[in-house]
MIDO-947888 format. One record per atom (N, C-alpha, C): residue number from 1; residue in one letter; chain; atom name; x, y, z. Coordinates in pm, 1 decimal. Example, Ala and Ser with C-alpha at 12.3 -4.5 7.8 and 13.67 -1.06 7.14 Angstrom:
@kevo = 1&lonu = a&vexkol = A&firo = N&X = 1319.0&Y = -569.0&Z = 780.0;
@kevo = 1&lonu = a&vexkol = A&firo = CA&X = 1230.0&Y = -450.0&Z = 780.0;
@kevo = 1&lonu = a&vexkol = A&firo = C&X = 1320.0&Y = -330.0&Z = 780.0;
@kevo = 2&lonu = s&vexkol = A&firo = N&X = 1285.0&Y = -225.0&Z = 708.0;
@kevo = 2&lonu = s&vexkol = A&firo = CA&X = 1367.0&Y = -106.0&Z = 714.0;
@kevo = 2&lonu = s&vexkol = A&firo = C&X = 1290.0&Y = 3.0&Z = 787.0;
END
This chain:
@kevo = 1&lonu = x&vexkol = A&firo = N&X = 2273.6&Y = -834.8&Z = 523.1;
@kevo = 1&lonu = x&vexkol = A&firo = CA&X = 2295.1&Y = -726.1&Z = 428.7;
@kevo = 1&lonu = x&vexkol = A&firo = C&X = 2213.4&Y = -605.3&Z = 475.0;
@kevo = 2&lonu = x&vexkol = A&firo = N&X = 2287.1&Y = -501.5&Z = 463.4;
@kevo = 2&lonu = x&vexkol = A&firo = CA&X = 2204.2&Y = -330.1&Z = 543.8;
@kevo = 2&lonu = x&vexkol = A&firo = C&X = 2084.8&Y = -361.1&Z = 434.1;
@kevo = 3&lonu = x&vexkol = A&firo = N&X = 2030.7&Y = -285.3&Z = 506.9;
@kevo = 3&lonu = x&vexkol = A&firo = CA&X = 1861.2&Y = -176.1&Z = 349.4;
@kevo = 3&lonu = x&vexkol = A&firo = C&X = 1972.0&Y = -95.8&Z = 232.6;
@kevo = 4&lonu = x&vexkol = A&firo = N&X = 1934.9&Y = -158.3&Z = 107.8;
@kevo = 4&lonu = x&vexkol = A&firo = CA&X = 1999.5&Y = -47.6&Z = 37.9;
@kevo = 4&lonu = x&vexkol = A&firo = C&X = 1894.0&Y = 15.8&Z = -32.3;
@kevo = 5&lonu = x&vexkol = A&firo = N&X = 1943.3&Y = 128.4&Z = -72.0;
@kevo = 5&lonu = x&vexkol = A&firo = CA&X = 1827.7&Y = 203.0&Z = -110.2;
@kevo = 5&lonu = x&vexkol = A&firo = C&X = 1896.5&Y = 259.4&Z = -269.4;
@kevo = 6&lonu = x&vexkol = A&firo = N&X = 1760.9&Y = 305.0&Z = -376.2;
@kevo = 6&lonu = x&vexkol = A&firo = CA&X = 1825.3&Y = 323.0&Z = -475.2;
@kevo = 6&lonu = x&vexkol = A&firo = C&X = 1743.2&Y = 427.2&Z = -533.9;
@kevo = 7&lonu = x&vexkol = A&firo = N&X = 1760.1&Y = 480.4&Z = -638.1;
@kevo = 7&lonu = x&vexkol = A&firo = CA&X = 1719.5&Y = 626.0&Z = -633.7;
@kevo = 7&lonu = x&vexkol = A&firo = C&X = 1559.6&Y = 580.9&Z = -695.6;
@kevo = 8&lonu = x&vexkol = A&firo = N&X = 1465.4&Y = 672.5&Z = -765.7;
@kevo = 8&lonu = x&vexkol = A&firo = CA&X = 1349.8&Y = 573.3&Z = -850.7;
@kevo = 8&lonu = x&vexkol = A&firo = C&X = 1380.5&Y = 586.7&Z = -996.9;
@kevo = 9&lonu = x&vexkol = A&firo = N&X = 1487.7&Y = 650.1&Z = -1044.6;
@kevo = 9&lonu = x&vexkol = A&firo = CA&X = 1564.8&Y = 630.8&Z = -1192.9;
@kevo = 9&lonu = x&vexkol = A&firo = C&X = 1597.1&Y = 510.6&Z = -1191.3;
@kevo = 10&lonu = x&vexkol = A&firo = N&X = 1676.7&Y = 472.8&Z = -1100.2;
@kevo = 10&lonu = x&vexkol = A&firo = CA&X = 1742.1&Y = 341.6&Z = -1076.8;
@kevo = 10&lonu = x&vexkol = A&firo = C&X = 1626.8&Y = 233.2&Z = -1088.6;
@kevo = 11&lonu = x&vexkol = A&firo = N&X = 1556.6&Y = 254.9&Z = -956.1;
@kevo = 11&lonu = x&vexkol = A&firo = CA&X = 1441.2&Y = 134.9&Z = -986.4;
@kevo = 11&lonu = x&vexkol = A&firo = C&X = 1351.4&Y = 135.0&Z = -1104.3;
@kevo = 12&lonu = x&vexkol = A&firo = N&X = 1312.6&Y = 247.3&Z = -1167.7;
@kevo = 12&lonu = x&vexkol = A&firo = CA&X = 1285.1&Y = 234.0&Z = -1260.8;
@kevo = 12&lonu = x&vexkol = A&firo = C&X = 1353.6&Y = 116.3&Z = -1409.3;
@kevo = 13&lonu = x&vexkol = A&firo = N&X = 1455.7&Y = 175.4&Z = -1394.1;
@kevo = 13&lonu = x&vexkol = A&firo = CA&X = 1570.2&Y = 74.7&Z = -1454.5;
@kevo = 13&lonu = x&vexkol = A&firo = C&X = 1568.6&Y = -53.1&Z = -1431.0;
@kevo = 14&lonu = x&vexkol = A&firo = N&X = 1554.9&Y = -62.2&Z = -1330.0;
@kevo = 14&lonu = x&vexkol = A&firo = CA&X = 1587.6&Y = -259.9&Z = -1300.4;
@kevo = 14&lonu = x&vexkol = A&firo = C&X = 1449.3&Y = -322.8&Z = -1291.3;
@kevo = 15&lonu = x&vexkol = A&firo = N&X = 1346.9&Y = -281.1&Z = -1304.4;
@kevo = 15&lonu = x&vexkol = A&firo = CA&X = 1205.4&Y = -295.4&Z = -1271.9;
@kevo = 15&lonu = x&vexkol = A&firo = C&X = 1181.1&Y = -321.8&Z = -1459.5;
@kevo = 16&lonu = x&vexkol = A&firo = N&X = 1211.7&Y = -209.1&Z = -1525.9;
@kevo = 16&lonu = x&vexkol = A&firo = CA&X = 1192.1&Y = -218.0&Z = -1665.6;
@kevo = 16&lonu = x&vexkol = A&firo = C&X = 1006.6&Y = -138.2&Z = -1662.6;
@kevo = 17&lonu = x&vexkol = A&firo = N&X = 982.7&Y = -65.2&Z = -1558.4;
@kevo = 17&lonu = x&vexkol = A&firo = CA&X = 885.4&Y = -6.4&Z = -1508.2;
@kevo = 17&lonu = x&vexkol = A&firo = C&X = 883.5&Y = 119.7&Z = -1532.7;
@kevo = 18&lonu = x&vexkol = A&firo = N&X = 816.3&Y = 220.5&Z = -1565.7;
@kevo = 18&lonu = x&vexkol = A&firo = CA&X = 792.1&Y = 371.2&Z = -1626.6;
@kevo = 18&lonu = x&vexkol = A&firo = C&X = 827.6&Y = 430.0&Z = -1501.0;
@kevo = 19&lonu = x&vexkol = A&firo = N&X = 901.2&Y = 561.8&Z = -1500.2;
@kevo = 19&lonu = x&vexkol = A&firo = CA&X = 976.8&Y = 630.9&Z = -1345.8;
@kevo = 19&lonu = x&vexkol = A&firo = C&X = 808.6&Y = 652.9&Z = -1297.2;
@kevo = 20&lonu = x&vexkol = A&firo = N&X = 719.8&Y = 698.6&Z = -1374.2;
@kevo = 20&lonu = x&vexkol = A&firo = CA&X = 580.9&Y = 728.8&Z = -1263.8;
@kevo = 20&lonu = x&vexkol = A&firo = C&X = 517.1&Y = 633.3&Z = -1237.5;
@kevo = 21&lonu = x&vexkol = A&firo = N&X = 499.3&Y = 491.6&Z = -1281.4;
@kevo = 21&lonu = x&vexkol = A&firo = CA&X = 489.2&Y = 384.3&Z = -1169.5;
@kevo = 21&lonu = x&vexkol = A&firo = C&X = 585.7&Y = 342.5&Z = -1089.9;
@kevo = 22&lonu = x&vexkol = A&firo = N&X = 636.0&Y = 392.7&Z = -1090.0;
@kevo = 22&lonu = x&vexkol = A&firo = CA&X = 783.8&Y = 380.3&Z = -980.7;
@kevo = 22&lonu = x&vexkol = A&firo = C&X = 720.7&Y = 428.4&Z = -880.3;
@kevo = 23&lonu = x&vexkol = A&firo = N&X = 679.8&Y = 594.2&Z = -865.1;
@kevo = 23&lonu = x&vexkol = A&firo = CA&X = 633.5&Y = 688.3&Z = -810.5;
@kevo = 23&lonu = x&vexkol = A&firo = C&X = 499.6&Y = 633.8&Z = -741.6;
@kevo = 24&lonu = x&vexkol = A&firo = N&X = 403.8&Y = 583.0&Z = -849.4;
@kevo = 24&lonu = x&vexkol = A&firo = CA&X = 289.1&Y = 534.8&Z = -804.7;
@kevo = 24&lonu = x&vexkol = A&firo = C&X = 259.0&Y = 423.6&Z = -725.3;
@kevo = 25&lonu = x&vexkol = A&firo = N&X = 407.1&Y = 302.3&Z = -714.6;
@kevo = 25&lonu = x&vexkol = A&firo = CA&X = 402.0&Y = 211.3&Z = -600.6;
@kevo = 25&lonu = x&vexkol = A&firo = C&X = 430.3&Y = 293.6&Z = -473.8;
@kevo = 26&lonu = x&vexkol = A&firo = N&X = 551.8&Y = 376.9&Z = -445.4;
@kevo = 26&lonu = x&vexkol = A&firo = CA&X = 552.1&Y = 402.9&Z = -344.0;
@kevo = 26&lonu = x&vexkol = A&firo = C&X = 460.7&Y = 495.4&Z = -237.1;
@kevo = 27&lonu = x&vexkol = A&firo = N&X = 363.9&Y = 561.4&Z = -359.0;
@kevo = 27&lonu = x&vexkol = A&firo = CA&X = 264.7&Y = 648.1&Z = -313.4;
@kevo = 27&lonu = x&vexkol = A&firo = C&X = 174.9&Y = 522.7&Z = -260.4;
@kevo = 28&lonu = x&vexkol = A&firo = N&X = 197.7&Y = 401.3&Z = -319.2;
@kevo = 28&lonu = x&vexkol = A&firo = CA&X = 12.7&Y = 376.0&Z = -244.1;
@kevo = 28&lonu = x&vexkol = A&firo = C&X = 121.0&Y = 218.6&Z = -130.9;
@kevo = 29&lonu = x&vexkol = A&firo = N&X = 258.0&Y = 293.3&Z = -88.6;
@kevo = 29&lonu = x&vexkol = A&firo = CA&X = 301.6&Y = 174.5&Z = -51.0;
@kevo = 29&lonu = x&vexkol = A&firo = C&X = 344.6&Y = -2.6&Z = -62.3;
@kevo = 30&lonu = x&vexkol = A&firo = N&X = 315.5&Y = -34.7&Z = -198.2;
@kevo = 30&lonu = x&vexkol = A&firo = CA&X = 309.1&Y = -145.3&Z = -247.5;
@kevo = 30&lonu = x&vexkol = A&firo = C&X = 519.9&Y = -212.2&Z = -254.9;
@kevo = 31&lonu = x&vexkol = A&firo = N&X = 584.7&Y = -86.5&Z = -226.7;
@kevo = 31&lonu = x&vexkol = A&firo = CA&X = 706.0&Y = -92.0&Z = -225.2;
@kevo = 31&lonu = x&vexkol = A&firo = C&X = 785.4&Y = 8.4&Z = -128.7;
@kevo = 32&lonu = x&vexkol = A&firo = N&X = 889.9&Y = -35.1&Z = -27.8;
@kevo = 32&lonu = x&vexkol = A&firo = CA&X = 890.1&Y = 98.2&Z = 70.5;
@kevo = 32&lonu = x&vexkol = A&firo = C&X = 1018.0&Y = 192.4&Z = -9.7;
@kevo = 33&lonu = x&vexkol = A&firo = N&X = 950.5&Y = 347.2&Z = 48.5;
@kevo = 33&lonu = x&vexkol = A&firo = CA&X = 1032.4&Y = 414.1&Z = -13.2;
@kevo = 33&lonu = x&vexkol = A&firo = C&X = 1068.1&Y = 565.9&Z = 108.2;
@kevo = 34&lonu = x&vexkol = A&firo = N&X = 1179.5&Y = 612.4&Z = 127.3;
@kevo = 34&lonu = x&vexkol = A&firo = CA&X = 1236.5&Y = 712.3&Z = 162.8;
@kevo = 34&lonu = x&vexkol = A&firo = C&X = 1269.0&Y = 809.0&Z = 90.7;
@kevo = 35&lonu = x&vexkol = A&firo = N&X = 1243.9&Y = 947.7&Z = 170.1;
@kevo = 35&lonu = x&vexkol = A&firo = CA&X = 1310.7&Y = 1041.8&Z = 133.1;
@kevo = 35&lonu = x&vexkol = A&firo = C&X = 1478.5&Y = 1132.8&Z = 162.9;
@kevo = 36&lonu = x&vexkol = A&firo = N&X = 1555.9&Y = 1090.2&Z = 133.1;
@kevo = 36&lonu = x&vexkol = A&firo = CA&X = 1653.4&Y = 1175.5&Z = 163.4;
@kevo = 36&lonu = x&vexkol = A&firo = C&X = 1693.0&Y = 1314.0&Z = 121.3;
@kevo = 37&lonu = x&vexkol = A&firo = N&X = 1694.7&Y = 1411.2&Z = 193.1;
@kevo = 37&lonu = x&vexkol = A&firo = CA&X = 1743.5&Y = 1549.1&Z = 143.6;
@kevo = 37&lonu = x&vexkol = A&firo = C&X = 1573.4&Y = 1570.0&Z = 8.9;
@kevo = 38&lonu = x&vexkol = A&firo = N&X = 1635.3&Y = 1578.0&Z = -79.0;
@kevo = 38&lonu = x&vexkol = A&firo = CA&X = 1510.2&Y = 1626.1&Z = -181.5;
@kevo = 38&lonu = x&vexkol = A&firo = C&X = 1488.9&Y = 1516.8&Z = -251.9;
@kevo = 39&lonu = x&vexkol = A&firo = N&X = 1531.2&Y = 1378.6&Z = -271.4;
@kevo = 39&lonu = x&vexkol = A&firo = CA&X = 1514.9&Y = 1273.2&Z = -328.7;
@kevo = 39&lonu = x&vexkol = A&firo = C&X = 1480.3&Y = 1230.5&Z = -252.3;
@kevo = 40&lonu = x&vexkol = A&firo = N&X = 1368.4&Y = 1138.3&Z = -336.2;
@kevo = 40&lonu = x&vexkol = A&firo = CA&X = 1297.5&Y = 976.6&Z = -306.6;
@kevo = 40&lonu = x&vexkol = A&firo = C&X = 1400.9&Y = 892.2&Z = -361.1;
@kevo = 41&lonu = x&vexkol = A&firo = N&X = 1400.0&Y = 756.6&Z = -257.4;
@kevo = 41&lonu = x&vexkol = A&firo = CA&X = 1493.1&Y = 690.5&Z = -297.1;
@kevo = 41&lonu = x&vexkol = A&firo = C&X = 1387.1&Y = 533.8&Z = -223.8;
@kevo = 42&lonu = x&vexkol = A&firo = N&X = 1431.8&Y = 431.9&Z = -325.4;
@kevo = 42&lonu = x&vexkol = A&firo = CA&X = 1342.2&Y = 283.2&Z = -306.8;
@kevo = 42&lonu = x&vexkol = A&firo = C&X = 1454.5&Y = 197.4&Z = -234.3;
@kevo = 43&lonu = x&vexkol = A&firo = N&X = 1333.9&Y = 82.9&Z = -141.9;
@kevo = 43&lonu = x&vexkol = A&firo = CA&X = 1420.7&Y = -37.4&Z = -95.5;
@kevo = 43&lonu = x&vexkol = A&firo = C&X = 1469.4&Y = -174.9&Z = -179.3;
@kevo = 44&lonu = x&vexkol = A&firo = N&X = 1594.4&Y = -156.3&Z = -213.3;
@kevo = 44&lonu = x&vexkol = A&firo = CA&X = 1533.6&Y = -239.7&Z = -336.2;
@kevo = 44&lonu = x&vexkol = A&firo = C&X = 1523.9&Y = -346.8&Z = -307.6;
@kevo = 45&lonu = x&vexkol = A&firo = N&X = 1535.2&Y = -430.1&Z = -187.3;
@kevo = 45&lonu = x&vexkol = A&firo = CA&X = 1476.9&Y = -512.6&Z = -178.6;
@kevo = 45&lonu = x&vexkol = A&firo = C&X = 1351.0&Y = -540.1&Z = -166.1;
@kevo = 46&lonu = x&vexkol = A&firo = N&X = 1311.3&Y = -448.2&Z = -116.6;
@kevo = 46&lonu = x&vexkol = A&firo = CA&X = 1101.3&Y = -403.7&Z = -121.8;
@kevo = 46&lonu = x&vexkol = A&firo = C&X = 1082.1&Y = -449.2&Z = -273.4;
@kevo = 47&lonu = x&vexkol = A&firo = N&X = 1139.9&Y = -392.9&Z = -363.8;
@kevo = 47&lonu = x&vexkol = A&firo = CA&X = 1100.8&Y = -365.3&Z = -479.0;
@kevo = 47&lonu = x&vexkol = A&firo = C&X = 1085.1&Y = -514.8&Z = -550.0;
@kevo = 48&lonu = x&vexkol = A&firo = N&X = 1257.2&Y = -569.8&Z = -515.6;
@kevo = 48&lonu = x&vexkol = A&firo = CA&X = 1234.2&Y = -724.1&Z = -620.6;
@kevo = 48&lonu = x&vexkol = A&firo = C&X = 1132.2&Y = -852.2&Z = -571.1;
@kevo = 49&lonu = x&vexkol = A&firo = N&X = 1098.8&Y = -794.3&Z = -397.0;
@kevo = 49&lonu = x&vexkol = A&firo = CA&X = 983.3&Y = -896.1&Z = -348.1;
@kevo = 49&lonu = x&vexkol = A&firo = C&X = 859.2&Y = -857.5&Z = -439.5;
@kevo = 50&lonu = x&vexkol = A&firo = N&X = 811.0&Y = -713.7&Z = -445.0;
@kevo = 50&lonu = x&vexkol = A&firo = CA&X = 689.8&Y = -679.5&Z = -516.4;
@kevo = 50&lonu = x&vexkol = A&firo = C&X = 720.4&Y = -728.3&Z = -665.0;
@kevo = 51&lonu = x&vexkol = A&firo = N&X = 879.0&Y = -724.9&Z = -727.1;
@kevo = 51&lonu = x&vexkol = A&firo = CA&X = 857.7&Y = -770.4&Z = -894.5;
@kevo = 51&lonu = x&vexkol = A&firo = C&X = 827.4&Y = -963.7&Z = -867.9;
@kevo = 52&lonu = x&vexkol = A&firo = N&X = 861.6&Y = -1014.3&Z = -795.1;
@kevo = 52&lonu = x&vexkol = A&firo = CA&X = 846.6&Y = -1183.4&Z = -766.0;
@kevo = 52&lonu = x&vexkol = A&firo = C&X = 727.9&Y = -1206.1&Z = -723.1;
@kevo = 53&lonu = x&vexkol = A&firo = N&X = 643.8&Y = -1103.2&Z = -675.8;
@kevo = 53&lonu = x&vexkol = A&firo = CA&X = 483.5&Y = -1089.8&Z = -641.5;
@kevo = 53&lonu = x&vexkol = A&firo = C&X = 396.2&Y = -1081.1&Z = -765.7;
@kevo = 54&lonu = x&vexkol = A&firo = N&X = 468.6&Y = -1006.3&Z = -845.9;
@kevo = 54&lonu = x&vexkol = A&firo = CA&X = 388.9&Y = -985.0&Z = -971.9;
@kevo = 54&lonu = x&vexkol = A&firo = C&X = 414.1&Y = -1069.7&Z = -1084.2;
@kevo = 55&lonu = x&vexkol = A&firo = N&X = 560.0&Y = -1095.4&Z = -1085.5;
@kevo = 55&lonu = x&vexkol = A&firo = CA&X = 526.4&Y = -1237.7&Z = -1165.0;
@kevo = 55&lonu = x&vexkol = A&firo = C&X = 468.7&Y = -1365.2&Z = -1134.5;
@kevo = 56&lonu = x&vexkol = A&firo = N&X = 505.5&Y = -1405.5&Z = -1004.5;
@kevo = 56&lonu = x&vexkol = A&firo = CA&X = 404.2&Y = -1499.6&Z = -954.7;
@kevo = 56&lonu = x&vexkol = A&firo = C&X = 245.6&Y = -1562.0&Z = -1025.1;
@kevo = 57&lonu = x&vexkol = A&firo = N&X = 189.9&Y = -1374.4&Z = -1027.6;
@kevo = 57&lonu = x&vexkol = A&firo = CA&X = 38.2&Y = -1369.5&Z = -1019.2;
@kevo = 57&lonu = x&vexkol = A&firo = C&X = 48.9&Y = -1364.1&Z = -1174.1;
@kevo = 58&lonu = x&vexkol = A&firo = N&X = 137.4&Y = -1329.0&Z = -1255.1;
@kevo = 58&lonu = x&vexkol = A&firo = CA&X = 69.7&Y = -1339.7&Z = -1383.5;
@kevo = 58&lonu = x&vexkol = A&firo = C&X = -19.2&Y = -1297.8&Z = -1450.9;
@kevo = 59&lonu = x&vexkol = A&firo = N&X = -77.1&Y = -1374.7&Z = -1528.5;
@kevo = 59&lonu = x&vexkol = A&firo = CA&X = -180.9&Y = -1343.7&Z = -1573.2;
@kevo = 59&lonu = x&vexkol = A&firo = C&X = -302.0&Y = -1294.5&Z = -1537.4;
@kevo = 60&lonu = x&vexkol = A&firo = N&X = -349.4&Y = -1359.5&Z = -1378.0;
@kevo = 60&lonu = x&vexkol = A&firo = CA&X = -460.0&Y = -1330.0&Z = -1251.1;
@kevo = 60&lonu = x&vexkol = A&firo = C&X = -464.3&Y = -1190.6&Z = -1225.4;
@kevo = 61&lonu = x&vexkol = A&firo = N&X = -367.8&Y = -1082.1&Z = -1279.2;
@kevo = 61&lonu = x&vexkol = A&firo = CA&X = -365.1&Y = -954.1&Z = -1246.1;
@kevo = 61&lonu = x&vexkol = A&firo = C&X = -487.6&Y = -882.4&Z = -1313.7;
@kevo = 62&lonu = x&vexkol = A&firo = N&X = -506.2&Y = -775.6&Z = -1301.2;
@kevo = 62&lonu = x&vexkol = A&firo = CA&X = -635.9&Y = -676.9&Z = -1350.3;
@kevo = 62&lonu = x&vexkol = A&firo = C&X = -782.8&Y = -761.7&Z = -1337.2;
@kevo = 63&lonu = x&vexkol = A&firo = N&X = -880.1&Y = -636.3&Z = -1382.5;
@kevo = 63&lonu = x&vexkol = A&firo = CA&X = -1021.4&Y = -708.4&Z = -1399.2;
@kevo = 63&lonu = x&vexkol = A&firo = C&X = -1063.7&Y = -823.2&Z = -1435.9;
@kevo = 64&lonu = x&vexkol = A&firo = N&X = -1153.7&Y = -918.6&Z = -1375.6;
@kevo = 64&lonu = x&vexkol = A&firo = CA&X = -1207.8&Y = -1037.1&Z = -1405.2;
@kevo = 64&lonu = x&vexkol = A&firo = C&X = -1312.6&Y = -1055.4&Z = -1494.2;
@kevo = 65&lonu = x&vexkol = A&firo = N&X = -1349.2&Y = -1067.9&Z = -1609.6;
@kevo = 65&lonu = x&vexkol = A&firo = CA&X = -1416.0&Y = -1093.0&Z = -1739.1;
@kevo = 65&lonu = x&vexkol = A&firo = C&X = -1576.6&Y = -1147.3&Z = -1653.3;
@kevo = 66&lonu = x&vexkol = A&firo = N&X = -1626.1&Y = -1107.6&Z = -1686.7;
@kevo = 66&lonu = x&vexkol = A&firo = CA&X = -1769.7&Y = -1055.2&Z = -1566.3;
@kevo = 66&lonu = x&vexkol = A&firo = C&X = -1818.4&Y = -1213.8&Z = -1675.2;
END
């Protein structure tokens, strides 16, 4: 299957993720993302490995209770 790519409205959408963490994975790379013409546009397969990454981890996510 090619790379498909999808806009970050879109991933936003299928993520169920706010459009500026959309923005904020691809800024720090955690999901790959292109620019075409004046749009950013996501891999969405990048994307559903990072959502199967994060459910995975669950609960283990954020700060650890010192």
């Amino acid at each position: 299957m090619a790379d498909e790519w999808i806009t970050v409205r879109e991933a936003a959408r299928l993520s169920g993720y706010h459009i500026e963490h959309i923005r904020r994975l691809t800024r720090t790379r955690e999901v790959k993302a292109r620019k075409f013409a004046t749009v950013w546009q996501v891999n969405r397969q990048s994307l559903l490995e990072y959502l199967t990454k994060v459910k995975e981890l669950g609960d283990r996510r954020g700060p650890k209770p010192a």
